[in-house]
TIDRENTI-566321 format. One line per field, with one value per residue: residue in one letter; residue number from 1; x, y, z of N, C-alpha, C in turn. Coordinates in Angstrom, 2 decimals, m for minus. Layout:
// TIDRENTI-566321
code: (A:...)
pos: (NUM:...)
n.c1: (X:...)
n.c2: (Y:...)
n.c3: (Z:...)
ca.c1: (X:...)
ca.c2: (Y:...)
ca.c3: (Z:...)
c.c1: (X:...)
c.c2: (Y:...)
c.c3: (Z:...)
This chain:
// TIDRENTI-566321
code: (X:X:X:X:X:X:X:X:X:X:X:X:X:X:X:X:X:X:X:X:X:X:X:X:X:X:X:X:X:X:X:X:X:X:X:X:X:X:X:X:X:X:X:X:X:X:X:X:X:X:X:X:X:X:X:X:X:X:X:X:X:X:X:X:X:X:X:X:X:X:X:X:X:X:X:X:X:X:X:X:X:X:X:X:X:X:X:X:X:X:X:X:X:X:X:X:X:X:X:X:X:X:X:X:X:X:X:X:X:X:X:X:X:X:X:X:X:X:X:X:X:X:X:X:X:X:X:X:X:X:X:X:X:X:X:X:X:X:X:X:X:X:X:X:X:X:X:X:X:X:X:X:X:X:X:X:X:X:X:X:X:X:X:X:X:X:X:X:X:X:X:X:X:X:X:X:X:X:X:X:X:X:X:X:X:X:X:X:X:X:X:X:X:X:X:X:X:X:X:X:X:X:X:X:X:X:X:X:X:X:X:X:X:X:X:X:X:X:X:X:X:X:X:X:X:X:X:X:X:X:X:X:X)
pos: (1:2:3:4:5:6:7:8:9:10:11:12:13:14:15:16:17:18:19:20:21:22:23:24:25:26:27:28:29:30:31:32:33:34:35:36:37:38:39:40:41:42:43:44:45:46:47:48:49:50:51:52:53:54:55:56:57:58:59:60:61:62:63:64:65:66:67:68:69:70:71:72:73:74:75:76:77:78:79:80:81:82:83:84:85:86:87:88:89:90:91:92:93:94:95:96:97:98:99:100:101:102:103:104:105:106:107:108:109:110:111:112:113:114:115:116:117:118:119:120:121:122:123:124:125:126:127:128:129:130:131:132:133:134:135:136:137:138:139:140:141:142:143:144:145:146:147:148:149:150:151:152:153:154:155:156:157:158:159:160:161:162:163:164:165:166:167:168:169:170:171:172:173:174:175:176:177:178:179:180:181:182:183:184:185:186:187:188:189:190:191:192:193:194:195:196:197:198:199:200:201:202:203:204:205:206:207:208:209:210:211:212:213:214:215:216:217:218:219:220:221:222:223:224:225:226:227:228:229:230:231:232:233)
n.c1: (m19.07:m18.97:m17.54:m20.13:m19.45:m18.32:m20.28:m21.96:m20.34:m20.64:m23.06:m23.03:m21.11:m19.95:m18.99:m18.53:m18.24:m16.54:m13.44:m12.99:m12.23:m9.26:m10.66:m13.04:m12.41:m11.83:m13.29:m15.45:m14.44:m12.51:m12.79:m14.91:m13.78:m11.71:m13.48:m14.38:m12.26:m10.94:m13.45:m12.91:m11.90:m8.54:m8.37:m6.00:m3.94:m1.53:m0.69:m2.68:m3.96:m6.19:m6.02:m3.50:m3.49:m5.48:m4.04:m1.74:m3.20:m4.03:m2.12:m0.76:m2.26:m2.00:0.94:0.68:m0.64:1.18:3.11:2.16:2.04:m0.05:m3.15:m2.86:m5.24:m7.36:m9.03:m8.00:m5.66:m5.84:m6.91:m5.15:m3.45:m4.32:m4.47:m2.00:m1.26:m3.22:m2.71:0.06:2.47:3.67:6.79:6.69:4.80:5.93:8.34:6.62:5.95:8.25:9.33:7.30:5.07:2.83:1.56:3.10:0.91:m1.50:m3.33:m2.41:m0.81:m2.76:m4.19:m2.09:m1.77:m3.76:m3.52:m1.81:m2.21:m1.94:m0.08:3.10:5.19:3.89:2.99:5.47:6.58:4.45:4.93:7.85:7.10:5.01:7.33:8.76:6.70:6.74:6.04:2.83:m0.76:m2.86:m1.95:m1.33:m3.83:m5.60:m4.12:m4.26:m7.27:m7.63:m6.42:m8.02:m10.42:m10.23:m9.83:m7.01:m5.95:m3.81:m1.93:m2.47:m1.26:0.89:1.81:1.15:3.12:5.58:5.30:4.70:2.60:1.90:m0.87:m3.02:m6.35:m7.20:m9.68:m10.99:m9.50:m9.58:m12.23:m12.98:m11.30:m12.88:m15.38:m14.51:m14.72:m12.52:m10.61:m8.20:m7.07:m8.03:m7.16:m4.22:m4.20:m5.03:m3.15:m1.10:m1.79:m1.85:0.83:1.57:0.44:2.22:4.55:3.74:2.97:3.83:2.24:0.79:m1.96:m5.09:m6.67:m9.42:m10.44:m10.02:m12.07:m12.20:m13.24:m15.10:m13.51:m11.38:m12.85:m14.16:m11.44:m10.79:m12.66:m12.55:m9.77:m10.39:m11.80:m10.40:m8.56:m9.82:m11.06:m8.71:m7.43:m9.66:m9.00)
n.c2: (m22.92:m24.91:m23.26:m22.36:m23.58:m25.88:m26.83:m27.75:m29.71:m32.05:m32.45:m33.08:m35.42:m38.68:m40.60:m42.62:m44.34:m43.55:m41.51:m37.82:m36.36:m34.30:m32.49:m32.25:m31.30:m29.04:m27.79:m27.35:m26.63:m25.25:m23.35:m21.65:m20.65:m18.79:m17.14:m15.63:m14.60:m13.38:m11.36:m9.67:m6.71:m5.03:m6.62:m7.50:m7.54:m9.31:m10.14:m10.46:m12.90:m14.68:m14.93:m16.05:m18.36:m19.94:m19.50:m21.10:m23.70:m24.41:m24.62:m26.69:m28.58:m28.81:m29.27:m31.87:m33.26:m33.62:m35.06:m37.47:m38.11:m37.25:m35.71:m32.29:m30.21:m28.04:m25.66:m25.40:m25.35:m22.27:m20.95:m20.51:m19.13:m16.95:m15.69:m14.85:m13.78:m11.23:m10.65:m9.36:m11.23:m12.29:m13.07:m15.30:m17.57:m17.50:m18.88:m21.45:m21.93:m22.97:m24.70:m27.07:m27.13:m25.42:m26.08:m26.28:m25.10:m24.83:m23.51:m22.53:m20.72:m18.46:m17.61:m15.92:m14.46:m13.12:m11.40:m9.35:m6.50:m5.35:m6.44:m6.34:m7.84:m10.17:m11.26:m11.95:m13.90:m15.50:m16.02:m17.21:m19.39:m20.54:m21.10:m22.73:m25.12:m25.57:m25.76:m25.70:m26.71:m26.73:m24.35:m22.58:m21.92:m21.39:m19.44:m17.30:m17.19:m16.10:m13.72:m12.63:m12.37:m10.57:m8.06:m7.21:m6.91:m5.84:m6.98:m9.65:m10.19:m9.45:m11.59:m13.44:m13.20:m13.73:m16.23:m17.31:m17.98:m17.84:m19.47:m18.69:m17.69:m14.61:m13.75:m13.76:m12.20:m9.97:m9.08:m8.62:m6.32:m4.22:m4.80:m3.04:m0.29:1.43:3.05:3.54:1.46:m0.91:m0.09:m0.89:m3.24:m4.10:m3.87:m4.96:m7.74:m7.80:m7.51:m9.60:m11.87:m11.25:m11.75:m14.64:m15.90:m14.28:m12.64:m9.86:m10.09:m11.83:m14.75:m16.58:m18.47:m17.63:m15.71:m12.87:m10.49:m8.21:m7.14:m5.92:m4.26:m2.13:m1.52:m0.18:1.40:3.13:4.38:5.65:7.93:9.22:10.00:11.72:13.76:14.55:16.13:18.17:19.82)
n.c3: (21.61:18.47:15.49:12.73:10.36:10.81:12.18:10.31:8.74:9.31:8.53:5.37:5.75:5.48:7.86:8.75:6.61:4.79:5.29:5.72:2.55:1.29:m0.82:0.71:3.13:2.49:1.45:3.38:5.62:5.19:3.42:4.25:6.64:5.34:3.71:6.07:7.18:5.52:4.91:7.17:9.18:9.25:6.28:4.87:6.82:8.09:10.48:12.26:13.96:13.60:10.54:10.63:11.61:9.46:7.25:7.68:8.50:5.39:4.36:5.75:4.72:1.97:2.37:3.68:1.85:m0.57:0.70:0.35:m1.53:m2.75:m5.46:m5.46:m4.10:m5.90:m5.14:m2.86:m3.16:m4.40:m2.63:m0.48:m2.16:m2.76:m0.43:0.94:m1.17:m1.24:1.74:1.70:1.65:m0.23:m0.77:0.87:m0.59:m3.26:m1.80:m0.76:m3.50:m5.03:m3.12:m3.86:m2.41:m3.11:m5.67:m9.44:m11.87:m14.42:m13.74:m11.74:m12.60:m14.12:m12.14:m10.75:m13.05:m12.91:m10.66:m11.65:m11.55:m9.13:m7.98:m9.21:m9.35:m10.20:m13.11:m13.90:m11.74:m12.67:m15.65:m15.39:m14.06:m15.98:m17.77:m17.34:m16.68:m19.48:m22.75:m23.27:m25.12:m23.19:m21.21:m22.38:m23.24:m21.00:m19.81:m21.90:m21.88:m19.25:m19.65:m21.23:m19.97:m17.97:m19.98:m20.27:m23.33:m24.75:m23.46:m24.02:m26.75:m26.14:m24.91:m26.91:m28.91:m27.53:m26.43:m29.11:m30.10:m33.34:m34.20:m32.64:m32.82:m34.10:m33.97:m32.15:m29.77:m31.41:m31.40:m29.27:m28.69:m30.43:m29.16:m27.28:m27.65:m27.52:m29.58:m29.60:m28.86:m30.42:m33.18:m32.16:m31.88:m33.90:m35.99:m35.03:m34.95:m38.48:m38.26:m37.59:m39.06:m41.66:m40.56:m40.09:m42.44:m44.23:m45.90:m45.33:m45.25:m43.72:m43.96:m44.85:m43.54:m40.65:m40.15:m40.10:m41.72:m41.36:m39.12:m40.59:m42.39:m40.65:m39.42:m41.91:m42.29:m40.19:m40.11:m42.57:m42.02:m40.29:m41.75:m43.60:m41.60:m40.69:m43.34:m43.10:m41.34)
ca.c1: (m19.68:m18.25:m18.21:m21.34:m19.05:m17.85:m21.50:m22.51:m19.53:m21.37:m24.54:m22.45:m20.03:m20.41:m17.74:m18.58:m18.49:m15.37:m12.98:m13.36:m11.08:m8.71:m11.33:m13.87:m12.20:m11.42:m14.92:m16.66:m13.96:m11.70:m13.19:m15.76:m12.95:m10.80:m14.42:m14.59:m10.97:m10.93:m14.23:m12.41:m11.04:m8.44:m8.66:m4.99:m2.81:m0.70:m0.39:m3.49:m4.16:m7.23:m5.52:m2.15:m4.28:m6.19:m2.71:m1.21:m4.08:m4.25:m0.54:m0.21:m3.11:m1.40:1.96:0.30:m0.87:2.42:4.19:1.61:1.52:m1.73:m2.88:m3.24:m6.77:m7.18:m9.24:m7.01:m4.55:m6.76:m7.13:m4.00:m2.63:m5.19:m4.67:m1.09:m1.01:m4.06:m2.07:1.41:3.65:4.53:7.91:6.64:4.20:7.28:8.99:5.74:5.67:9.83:9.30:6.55:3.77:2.03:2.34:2.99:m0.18:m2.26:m4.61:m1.83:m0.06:m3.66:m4.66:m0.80:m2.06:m5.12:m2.87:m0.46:m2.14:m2.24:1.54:3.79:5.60:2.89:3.35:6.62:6.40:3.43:5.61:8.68:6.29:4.83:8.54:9.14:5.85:6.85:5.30:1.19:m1.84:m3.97:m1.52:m1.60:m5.13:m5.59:m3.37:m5.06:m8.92:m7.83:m6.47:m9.23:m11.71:m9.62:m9.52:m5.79:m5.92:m2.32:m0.78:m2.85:m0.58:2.53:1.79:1.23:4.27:6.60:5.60:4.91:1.35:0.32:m2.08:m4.08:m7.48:m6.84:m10.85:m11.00:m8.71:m10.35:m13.52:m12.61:m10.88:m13.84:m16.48:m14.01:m15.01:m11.40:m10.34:m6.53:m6.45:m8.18:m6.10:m2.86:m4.60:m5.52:m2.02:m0.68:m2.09:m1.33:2.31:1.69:0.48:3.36:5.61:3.80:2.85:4.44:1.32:m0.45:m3.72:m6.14:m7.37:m10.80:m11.16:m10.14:m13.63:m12.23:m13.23:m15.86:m12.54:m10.73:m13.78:m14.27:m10.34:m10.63:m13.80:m11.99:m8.82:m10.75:m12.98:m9.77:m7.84:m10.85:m10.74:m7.10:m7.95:m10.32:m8.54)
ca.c2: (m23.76:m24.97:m22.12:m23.24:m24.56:m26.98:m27.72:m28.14:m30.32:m33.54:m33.32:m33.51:m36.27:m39.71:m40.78:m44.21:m44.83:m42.81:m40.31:m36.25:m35.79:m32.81:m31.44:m31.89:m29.90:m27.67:m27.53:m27.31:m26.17:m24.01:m22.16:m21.03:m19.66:m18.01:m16.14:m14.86:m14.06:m11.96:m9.83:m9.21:m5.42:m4.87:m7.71:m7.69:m7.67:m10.66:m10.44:m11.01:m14.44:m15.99:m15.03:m16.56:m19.81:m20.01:m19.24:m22.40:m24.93:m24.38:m24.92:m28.17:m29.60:m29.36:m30.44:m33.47:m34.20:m33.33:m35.72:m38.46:m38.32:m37.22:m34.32:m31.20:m29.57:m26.60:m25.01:m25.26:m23.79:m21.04:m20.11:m19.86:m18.19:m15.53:m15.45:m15.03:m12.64:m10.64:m10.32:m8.84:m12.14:m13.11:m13.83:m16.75:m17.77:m17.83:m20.02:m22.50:m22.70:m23.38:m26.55:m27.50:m27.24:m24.63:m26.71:m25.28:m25.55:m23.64:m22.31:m21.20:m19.12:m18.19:m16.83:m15.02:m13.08:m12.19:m10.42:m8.68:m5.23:m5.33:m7.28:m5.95:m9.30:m11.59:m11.46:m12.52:m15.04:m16.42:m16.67:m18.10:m20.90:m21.42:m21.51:m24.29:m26.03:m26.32:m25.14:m26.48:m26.03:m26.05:m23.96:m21.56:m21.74:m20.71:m18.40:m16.60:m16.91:m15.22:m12.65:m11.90:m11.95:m8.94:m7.18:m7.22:m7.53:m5.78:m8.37:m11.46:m9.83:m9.66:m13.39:m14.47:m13.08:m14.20:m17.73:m17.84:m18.40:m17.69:m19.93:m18.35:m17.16:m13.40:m12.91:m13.40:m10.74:m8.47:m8.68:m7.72:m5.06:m3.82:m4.32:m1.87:1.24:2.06:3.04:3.38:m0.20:m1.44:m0.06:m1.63:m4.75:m5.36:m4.03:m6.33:m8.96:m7.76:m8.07:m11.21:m12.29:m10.86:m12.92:m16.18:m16.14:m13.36:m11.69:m9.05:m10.40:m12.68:m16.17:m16.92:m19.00:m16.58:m14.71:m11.47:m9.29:m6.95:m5.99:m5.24:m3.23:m1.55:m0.30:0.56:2.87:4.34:4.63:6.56:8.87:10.00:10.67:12.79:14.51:15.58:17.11:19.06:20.61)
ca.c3: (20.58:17.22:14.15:12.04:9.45:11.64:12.20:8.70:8.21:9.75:7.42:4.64:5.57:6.35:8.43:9.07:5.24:5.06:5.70:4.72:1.64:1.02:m1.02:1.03:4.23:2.07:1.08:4.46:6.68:5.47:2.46:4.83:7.35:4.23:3.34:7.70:7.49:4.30:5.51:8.18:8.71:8.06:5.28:4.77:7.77:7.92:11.88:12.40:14.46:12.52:9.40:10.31:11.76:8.05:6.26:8.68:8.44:4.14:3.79:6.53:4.20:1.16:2.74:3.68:0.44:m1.06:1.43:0.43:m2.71:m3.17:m5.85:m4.61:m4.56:m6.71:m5.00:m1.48:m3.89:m5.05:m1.53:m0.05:m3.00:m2.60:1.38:0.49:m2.11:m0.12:2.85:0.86:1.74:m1.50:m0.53:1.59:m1.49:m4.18:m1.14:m1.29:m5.03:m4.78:m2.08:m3.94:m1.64:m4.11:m7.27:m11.10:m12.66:m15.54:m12.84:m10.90:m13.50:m14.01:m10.71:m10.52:m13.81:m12.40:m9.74:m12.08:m11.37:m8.03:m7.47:m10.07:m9.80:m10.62:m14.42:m14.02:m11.17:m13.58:m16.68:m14.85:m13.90:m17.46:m18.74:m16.09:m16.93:m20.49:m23.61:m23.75:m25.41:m22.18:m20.29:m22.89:m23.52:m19.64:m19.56:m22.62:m21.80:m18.02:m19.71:m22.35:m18.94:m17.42:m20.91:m20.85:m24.57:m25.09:m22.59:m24.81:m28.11:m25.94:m24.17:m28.13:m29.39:m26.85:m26.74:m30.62:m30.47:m33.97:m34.73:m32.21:m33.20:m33.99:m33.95:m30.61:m29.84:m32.24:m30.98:m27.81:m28.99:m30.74:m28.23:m26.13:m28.20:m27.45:m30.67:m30.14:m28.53:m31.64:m33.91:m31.69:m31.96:m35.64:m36.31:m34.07:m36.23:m39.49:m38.12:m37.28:m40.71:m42.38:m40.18:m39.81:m43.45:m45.70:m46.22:m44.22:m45.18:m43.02:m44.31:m45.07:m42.37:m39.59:m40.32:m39.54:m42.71:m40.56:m38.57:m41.67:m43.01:m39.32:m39.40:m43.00:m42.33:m39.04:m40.93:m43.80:m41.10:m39.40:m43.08:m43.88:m40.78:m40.57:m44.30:m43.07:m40.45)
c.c1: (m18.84:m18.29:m19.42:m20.96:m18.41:m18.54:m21.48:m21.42:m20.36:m22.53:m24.26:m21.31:m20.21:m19.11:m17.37:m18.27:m16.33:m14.33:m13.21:m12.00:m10.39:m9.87:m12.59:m13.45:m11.87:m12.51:m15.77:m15.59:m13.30:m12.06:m14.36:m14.58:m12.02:m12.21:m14.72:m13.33:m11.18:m12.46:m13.70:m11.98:m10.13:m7.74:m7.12:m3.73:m2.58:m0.44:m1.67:m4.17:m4.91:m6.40:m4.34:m2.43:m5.04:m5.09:m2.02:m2.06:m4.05:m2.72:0.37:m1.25:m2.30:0.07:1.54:m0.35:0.05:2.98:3.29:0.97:0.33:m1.93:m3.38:m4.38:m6.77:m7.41:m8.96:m5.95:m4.66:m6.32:m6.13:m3.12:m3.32:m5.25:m3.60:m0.58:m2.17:m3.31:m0.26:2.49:3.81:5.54:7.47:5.69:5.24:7.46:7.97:5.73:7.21:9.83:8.35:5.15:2.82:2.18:2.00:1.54:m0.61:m2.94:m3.28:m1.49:m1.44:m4.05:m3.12:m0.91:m2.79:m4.56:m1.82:m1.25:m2.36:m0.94:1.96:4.39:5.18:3.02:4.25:6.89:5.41:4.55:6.72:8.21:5.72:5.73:8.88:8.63:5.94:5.49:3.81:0.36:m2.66:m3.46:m2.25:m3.00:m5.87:m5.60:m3.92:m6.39:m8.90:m7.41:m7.57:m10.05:m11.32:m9.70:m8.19:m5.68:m4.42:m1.38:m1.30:m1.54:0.87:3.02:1.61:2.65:5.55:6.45:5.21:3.52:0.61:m0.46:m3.25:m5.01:m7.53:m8.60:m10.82:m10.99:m9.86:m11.46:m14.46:m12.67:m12.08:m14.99:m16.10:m14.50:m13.90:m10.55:m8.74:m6.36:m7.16:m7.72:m4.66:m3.26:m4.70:m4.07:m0.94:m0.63:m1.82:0.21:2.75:1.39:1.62:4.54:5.43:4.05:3.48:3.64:0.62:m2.23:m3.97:m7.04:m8.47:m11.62:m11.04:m11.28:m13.07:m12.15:m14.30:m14.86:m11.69:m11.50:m14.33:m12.47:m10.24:m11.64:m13.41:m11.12:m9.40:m11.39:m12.32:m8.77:m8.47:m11.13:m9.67:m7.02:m8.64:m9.98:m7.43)
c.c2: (m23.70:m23.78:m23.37:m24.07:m25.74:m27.60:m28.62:m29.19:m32.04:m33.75:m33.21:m34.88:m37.71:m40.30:m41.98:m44.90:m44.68:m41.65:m39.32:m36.54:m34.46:m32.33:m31.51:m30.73:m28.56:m26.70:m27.05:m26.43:m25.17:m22.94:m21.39:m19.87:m18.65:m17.07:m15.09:m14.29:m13.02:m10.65:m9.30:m7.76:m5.50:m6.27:m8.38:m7.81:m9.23:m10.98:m10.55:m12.78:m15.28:m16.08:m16.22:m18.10:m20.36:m20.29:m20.69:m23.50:m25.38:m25.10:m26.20:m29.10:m30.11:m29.95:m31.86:m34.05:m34.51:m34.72:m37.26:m38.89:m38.13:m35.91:m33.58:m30.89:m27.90:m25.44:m24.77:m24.45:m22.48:m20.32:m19.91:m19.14:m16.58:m14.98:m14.46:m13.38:m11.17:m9.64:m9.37:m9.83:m12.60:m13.40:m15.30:m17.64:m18.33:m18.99:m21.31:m22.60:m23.37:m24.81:m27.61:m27.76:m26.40:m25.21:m25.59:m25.42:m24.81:m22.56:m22.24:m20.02:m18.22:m16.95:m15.81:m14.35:m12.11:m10.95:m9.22:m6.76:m4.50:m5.60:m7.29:m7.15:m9.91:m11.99:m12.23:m13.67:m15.90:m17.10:m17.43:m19.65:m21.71:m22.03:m22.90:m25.52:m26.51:m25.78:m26.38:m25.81:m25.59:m25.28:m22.35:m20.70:m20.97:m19.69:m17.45:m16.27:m16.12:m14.06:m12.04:m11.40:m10.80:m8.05:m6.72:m7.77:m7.06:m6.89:m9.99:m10.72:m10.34:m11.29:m14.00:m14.48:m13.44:m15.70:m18.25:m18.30:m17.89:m18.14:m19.35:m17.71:m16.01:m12.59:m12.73:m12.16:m9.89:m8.19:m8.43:m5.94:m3.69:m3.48:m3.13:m0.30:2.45:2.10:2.78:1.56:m1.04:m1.30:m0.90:m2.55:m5.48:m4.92:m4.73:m7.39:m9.00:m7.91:m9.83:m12.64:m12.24:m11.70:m14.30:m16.98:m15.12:m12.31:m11.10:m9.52:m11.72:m13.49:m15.79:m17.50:m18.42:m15.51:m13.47:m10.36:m8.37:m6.15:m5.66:m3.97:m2.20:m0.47:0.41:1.64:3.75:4.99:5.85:7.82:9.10:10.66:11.66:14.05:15.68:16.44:17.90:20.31:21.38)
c.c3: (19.32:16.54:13.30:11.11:9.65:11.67:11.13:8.62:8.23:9.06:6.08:4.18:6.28:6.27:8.85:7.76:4.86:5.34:5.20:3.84:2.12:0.96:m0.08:2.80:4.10:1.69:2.03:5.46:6.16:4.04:3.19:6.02:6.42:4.13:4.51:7.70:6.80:4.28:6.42:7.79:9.84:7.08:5.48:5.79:8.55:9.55:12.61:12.98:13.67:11.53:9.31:10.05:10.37:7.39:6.79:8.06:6.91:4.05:4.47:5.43:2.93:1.09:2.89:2.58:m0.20:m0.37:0.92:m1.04:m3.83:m3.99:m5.27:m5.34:m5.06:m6.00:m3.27:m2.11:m4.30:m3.44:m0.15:m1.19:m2.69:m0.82:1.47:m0.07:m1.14:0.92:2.82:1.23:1.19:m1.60:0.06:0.69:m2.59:m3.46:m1.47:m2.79:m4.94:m4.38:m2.77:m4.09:m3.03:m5.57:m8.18:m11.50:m14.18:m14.65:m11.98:m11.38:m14.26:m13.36:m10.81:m11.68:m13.37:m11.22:m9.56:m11.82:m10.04:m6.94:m8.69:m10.29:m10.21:m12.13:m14.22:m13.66:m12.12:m14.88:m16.68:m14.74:m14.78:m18.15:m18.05:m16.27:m17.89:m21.37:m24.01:m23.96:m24.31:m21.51:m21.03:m23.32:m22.10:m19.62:m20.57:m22.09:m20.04:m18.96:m20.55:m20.97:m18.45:m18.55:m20.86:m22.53:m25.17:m24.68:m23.26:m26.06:m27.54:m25.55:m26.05:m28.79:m28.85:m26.85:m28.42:m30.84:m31.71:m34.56:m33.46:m32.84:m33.09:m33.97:m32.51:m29.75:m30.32:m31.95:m30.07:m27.75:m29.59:m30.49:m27.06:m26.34:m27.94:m29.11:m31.02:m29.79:m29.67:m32.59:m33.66:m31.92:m33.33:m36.41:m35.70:m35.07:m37.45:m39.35:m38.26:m38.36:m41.27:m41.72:m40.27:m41.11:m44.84:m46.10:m45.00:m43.65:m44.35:m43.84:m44.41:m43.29:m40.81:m39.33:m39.63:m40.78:m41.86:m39.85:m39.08:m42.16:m42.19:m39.06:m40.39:m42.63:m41.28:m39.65:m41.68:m42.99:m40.63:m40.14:m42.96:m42.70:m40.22:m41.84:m43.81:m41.89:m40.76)
């Protein structure tokens, strides 16, 4: 008998009307087999038959979109990147972004942050692909708000300072940094920014309209409570 998602496919699709899209086989058919593959044990081994058959079927779909002009579906890209990366064949991943098949996107160099602690390359392969894509607000805007969600907040300072982002919103940041209750990474952070003042604008100090005097008045009172401390010792 069919798998059930095979079932299900027919009371979703009317076929007389017209054909399944990309996204929709990607929708019914094969994001349901990517979710049976990856419970699988063990999750990751690339020699694995279903897996390879999943890894195959994802990467003839978006060839044939590729070859037809058609855009690729995100979330077909999502899920052979993560099959991909998963499985440790990121050489053959690189190759698909290379030909094509895996296009540049925001959400790719996205998803390839999300993987930088897990695949030492991925940073890199990510920022190669931003430099490629060309300097944008939404790329960059992406590429920021994944890393805030991981709490990489050192790697948002270093991703601002390398592409020159500073009009970015330094509360943001800071109030990250602050909900961390990591004290040294809040200190790196609001001196971070005072650098970043002093370069963009000359002065150390923070605008009005950046509303960040509570995390001026938050390092000043740590600042002063760790003076007072080393006196007393």
């Amino acid at each position: 008998s069919p798998p059930p998602w095979i079932e299900g496919l027919s009371d979703d699709a009317d076929y007389d009307s017209a054909p399944p899209t990309g996204a929709m086989i990607g929708k019914y058919v094969l994001r349901p087999a990517v979710d049976a593959v990856m419970s699988t044990q063990p999750p990751s081994d690339a020699r694995c038959v279903r897996r390879r058959f999943v890894v195959a079927a994802l990467t003839e779909l978006l060839f044939c979109m590729q070859q037809h002009a058609l855009p690729p579906d995100e979330d077909v890209v999502s899920m052979l990147v993560e099959m991909l990366v998963s499985q440790g064949t990121v050489f053959q991943l690189l190759q698909l972004i290379e030909c094509g098949v895996v296009p540049e996107s925001a959400a790719t160099v996205a998803q390839l942050l999300s993987y930088s602690s897990t695949w030492p390359e991925a940073e890199v392969a990510a920022l190669d692909m931003l430099e490629r894509l060309g300097e944008s607000e939404e790329t960059h805007d992406a590429v920021m708000r994944l890393l805030l969600k991981q709490g990489k907040l050192l790697s948002c300072c270093r991703f601002i300072r390398q592409h020159r982002l500073f009009a970015y919103p330094p509360r943001t940041v800071l109030a990250a940094a602050a909900a961390s209750d990591d004290r040294l990474l809040f200190r790196a952070i609001y001196l971070f920014f005072l650098q970043r003042n002093e370069v963009w604008r000359g002065s150390a100090d923070f605008v009005v309209a950046e509303d960040c005097e509570e995390f001026t008045a938050l390092f000043q009172q740590r600042e002063s409570t760790e003076a007072a401390a080393a006196r007393g010792l």
